[in-house]
C-alpha positions, 0 to 999 in steps of 0.5 A, a space after each residue: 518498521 516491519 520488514 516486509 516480505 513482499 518488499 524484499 521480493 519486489 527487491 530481489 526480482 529488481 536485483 536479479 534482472 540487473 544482474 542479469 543484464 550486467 551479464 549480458 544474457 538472456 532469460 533462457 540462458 539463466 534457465 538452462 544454467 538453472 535448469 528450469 524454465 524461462 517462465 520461472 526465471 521470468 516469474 523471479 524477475 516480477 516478484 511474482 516468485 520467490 525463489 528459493 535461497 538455493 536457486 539465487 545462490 545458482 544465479 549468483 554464481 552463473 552471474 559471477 557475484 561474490 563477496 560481500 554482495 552475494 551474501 546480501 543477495 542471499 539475505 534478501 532471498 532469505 527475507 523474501 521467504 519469510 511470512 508476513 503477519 498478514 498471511 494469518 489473514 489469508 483466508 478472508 485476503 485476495 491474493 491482489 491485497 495480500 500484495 498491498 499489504 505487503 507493500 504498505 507494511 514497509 512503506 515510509 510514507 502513504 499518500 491517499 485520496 478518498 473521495 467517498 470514505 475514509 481511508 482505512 488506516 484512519 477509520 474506527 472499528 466501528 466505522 471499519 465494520 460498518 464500511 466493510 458490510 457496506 461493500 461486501 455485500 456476500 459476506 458473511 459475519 465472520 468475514 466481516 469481523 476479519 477484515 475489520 480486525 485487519 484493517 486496525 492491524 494494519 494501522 500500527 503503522 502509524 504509530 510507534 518511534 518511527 512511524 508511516 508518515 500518512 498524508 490523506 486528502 478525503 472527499 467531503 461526501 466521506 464526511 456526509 456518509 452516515 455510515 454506521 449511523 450518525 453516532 458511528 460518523 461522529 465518532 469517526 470525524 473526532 478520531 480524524 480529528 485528533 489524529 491530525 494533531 499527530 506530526 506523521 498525519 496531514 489531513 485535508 478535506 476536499 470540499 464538495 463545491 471545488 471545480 472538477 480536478 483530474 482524480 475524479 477518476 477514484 480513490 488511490 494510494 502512493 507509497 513511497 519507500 526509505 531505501 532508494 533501491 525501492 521504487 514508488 508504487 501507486 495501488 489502484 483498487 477496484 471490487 475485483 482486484 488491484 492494479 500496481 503502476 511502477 511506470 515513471 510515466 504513470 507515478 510523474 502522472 499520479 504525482 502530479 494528480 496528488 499534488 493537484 489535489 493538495 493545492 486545490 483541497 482545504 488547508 489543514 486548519 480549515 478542513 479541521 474546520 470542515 471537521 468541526 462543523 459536520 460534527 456540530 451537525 451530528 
């Protein structure tokens, strides 16, 4: 599993503000100690920040941690630093997604609606590009190149000995979408196919003809974390940026959403079916 940056960031922003408040002080008290301004100490607490591996080892000490815990913290400050291997891609990637990725790189496991496409950790190249021209319509070859190249990086995580366990529920218009042509579809609709034979991917189909269920707001992920101390997160993207729920109220809400779905989408042998048959007609 990839040791993410971005995650050890979200953690270290988490630790400090426990910290923090075990200490019983304020935000500009940390400041003043620091000598910077609330604003960066705010910043740290997001993880819209790094700090520096010398600006937690201040806080450490204006916190009283020592021992055993001051050095993890240290780690984690210095993990939180790092480059993640998506940064390469930072000249076709929004800062917004680089989060994304960031978080899907470590997650243990993904769980994902997609009512109009296939989710991009299952796509072929093929149909990787085709979508990608599809919805960026300004463009230009090169960056369509990219962003494909990087949506099957990212898929590696699905594979290897301790693979990301990946459950999709995928609209059955995804399925009627010639995107790329129909030979590019097929294509797409085997690989689905024979990734469902994997143990780590669960696949199911939501038929066109089901009643109205309350995810027909968009597509959405939930990525869901080994280490307790990571809390769930759900992405929700739109063409102008993404949007990142940690509420408890908001992941009960998706939660339950997902599960809503699961029961209410065709099992797994029969969307292996559905699968077949759009094949057939391809």
């Amino acid at each position: 599993m990839t040791v993410s940056p971005t995650v050890r960031r979200r953690r270290l922003a988490a630790e400090l503000r426990r910290l923090r408040a075990v200490r019983e002080v304020t935000q500009q008290q940390a400041a003043e100690y620091l000598g910077c301004t609330q604003a960066k100490i705010g910043r740290f607490e997001t993880a819209k920040r790094s700090p520096t591996v010398s600006d937690v080892a201040a806080l450490l000490e204006f916190y009283g941690v020592d021992g055993a815990g001051r050095q993890r913290l240290l780690g984690l400050a210095r993990d939180a630093r790092a480059r993640g291997w998506w940064q390469s891609y930072s000249d076709i990637l929004p800062e917004w997604y680089e989060t994304y990725i960031g978080l899907e790189a470590e997650a243990a496991s993904i769980e994902t609606y997609e009512p109009d496409a296939v989710p991009g950790l299952l796509q072929t190249e093929e149909y990787a590009h085709a979508i990608t021209r599809a919805t960026l319509i300004d463009a230009d070859e090169r960056e369509i190149q990219r962003r494909a190249e990087l949506r099957l990086r990212r898929q590696q995580r699905i594979d290897g000995d301790d693979p990301l366990r990946l459950w999709a529920v995928i609209g059955e218009a995804a399925l009627r979408r010639t995107a790329g042509g129909k030979r590019v579809l097929r294509e797409q609709l085997e690989h689905l196919l024979r990734l469902s034979e994997r143990g780590n991917v669960a696949i199911q189909v939501m038929p066109l003809d089901t009643d109205a269920h309350p995810a027909q707001v968009g597509p959405f992920v939930i990525l869901r974390y080994s280490d307790h101390v990571d809390p769930d997160v759900v992405y929700v993207e739109t063409h102008v940026g993404g949007w990142y729920l940690e509420r408890e109220n908001e992941l009960s809400n998706y939660d339950a959403m997902m599960d809503h779905l699961r029961a209410h989408a065709a099992g797994f042998e029969e969307s292996s079916r559905v699968l077949e048959a759009r094949i057939g007609e391809l």
